[in-house]
C-alpha positions as CSV (number, residue, x, y, z in Angstrom):
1,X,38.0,-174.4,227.3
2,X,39.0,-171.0,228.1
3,X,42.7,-171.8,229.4
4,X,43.0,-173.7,225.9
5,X,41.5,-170.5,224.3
6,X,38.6,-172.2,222.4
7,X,34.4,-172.0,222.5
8,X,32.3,-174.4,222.9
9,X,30.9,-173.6,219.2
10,X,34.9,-173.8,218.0
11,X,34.9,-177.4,219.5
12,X,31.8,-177.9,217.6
13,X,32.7,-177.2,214.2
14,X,36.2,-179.3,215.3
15,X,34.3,-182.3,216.1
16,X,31.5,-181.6,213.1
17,X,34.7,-181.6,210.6
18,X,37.1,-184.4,212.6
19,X,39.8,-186.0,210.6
20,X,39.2,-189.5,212.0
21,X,39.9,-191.1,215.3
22,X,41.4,-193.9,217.3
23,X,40.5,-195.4,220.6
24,X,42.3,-193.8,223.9
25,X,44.0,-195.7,226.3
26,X,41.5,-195.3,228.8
27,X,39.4,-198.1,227.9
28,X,35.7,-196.7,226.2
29,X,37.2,-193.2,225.4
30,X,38.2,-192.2,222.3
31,X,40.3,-189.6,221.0
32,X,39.0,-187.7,218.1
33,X,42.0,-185.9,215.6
34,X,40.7,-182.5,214.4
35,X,42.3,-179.4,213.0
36,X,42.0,-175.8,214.5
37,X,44.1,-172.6,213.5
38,X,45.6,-175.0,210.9
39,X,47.0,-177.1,213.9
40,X,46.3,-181.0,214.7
41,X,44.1,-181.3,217.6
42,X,43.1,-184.0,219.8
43,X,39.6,-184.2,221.9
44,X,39.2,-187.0,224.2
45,X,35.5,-188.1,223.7
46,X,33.8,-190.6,226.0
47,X,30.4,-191.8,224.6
48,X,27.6,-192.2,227.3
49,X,25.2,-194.7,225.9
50,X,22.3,-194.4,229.0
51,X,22.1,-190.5,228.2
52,X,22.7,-190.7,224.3
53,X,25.0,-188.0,224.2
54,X,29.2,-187.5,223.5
55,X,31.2,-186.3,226.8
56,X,34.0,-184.4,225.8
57,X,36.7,-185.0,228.5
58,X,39.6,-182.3,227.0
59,X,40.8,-181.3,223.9
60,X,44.5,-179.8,223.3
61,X,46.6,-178.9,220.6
62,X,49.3,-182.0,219.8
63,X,52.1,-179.9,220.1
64,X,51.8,-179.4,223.4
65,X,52.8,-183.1,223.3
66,X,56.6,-182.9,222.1
């Protein structure tokens, strides 16, 4: 989080206010579309049903994608 200059509550409130969200291509992740800074963001979520809880692999701005 820190190299990507976000907190772990700013994650938090991205996730709490998400936009929507569409399956990854790694099968039984799924990417969540959020805004930050008023920038698109995408966190790459992978659910872990044994443990109940959401493990959040990365999250980056999309521009970094172009």
């Amino acid at each position: 989080m820190l190299d990507r200059k976000f907190t772990e509550v700013d994650l938090r409130r991205m996730l709490e206010h998400a936009r929507g969200y569409k399956a990854d291509i790694v099968e039984g992740r799924w990417v969540i579309e959020a805004r930050r800074n008023r920038k698109d963001w995408e966190i790459i979520v992978e659910p872990d049903r044994a443990q109940k809880v959401l493990v959040v692999v990365t999250a980056y701005p999309v521009e970094e994608l172009k």
